[in-house]
Structure formats: C-alpha cells, structure tokens
N, CA and C atoms as an extended XYZ file, in Angstrom:
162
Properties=species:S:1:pos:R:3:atomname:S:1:resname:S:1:resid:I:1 pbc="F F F"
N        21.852       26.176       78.783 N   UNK     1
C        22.264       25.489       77.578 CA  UNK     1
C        21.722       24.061       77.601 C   UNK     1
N        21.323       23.734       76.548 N   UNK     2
C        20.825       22.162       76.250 CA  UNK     2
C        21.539       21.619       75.616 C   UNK     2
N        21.069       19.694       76.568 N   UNK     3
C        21.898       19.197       75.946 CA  UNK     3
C        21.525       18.885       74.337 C   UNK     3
N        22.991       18.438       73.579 N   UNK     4
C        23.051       18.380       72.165 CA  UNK     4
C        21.514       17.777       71.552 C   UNK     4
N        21.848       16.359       72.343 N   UNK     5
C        20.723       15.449       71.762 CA  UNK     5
C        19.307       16.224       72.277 C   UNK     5
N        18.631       16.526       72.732 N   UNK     6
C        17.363       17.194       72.772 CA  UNK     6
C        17.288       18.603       72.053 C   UNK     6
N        18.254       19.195       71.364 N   UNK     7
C        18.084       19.796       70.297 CA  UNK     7
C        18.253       19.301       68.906 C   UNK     7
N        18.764       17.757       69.075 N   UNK     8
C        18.946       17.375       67.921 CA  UNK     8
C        17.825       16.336       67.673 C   UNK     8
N        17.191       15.892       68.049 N   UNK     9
C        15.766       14.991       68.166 CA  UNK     9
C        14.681       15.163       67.914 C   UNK     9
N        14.365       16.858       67.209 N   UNK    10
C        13.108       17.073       67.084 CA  UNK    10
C        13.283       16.849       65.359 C   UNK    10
N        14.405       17.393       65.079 N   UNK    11
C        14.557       16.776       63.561 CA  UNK    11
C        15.262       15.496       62.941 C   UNK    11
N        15.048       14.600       64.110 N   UNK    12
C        15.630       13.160       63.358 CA  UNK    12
C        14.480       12.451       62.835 C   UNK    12
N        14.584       12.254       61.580 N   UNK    13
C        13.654       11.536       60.581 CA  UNK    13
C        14.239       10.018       60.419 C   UNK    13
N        13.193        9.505       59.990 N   UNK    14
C        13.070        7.931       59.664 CA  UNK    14
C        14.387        7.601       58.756 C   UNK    14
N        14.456        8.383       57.587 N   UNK    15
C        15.440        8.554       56.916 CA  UNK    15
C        16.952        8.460       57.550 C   UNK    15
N        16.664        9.188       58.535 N   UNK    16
C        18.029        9.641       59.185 CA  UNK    16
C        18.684        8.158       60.078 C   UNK    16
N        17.200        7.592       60.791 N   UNK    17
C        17.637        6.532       61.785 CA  UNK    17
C        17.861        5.626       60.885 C   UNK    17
N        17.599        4.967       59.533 N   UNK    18
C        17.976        3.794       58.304 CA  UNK    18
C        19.110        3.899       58.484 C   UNK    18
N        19.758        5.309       58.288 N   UNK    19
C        21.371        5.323       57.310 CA  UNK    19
C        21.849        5.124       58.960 C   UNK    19
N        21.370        6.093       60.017 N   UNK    20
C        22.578        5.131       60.970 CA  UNK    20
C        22.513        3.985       61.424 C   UNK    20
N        21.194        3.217       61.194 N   UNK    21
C        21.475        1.800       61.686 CA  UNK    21
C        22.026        1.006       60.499 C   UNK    21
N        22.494        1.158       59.248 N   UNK    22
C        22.916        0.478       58.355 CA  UNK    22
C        24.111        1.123       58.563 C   UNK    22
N        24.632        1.908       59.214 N   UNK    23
C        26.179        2.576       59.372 CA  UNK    23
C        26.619        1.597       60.584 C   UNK    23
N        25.782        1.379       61.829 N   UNK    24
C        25.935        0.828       62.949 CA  UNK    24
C        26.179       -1.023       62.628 C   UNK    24
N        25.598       -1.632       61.265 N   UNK    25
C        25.379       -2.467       61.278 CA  UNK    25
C        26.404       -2.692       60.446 C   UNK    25
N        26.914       -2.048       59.312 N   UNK    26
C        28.498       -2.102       59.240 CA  UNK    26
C        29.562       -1.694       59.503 C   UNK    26
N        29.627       -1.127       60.695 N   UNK    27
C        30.702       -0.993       61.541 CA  UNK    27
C        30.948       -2.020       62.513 C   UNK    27
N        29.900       -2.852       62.906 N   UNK    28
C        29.798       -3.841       63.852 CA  UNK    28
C        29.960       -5.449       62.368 C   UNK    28
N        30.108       -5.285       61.483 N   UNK    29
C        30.253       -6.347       60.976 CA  UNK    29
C        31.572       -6.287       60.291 C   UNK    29
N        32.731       -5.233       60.257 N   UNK    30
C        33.721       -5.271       60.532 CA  UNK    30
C        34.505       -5.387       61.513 C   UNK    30
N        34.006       -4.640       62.699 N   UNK    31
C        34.512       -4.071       63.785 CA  UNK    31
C        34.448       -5.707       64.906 C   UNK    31
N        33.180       -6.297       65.033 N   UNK    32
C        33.634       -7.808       66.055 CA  UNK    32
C        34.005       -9.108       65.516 C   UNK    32
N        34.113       -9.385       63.879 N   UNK    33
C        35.463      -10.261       63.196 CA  UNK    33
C        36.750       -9.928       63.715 C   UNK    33
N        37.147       -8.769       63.581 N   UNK    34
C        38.450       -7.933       63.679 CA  UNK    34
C        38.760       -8.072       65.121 C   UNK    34
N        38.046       -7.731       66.694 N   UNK    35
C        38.348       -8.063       67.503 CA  UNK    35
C        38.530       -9.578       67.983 C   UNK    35
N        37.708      -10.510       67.453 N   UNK    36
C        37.788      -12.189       67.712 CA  UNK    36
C        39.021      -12.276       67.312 C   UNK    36
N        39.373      -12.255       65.805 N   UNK    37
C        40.321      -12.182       65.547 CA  UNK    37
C        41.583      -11.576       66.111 C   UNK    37
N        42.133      -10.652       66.977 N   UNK    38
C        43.107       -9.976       67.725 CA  UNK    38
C        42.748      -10.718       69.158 C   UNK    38
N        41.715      -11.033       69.510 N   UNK    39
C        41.821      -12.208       70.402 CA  UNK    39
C        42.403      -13.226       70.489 C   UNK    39
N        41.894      -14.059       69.362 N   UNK    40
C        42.272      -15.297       69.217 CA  UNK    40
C        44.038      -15.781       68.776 C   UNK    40
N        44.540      -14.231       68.057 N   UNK    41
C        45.660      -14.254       68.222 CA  UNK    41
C        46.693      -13.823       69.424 C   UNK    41
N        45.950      -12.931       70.184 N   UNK    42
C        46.637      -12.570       71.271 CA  UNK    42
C        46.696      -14.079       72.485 C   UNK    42
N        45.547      -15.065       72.256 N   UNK    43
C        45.571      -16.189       73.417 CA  UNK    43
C        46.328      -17.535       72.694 C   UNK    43
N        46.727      -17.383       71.542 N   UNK    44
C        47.379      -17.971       70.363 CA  UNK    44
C        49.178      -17.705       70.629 C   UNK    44
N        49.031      -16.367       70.348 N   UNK    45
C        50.634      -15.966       71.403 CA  UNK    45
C        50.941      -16.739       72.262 C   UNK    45
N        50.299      -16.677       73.238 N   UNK    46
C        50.326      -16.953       74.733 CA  UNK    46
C        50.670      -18.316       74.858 C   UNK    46
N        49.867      -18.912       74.065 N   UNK    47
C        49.920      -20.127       73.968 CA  UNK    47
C        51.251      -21.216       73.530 C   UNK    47
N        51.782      -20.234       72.712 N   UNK    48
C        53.218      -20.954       71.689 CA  UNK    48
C        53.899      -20.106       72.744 C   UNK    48
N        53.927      -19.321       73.753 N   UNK    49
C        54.913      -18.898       74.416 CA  UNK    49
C        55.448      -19.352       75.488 C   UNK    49
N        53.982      -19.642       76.003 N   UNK    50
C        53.666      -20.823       77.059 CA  UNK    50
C        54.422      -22.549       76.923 C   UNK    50
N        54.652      -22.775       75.730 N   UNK    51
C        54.858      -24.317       75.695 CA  UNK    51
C        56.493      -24.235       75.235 C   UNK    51
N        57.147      -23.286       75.029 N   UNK    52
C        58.690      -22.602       74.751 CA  UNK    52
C        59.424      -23.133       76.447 C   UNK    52
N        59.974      -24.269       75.947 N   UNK    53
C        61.343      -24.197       77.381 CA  UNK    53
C        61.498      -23.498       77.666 C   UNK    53
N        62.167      -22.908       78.750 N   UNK    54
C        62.798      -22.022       79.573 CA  UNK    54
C        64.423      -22.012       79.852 C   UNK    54
C-alpha cells in the first residue's frame, strides 16, 4: 500500500497548489492575530494577578 501523498501528486495541478496556498494564507492570517492575542492576554492575567496582595 502507498503512501496517500504519492498517489495523490501525480494529479496536483497549479490550480490546485493557488487555492491551497490562498487557503494556507488565510488561515494563517486569522489563525497568528488570534494566538498573539490569547497570549498577550494570558501574560496580561498573570500580570494583574501577580500585583493582587495576598
């Protein structure tokens, strides 16, 4: 049995690699705002939790 991708590679067209790098390129331009963001709030937490008396 072979693997997926070397049966799937003899018919990937030009066509085909556009739409996934414009799929790749907006998934990554949602996808690492969204993590900075859950960062910056998670060290943001930390931070106001950190300076809370005890």
């Amino acid at each position: 049995m072979k693997p997926k991708i070397l049966t799937t590679l003899p018919d990937y067209t030009r066509a085909l690699f556009v739409q996934d790098a414009i799929a790749g390129v907006t998934v990554a331009m949602v996808a690492l705002p969204l993590s900075l963001a859950i960062a910056i709030a998670i060290v943001a937490g930390r931070n106001i939790l950190a300076k809370q008396p005890s």
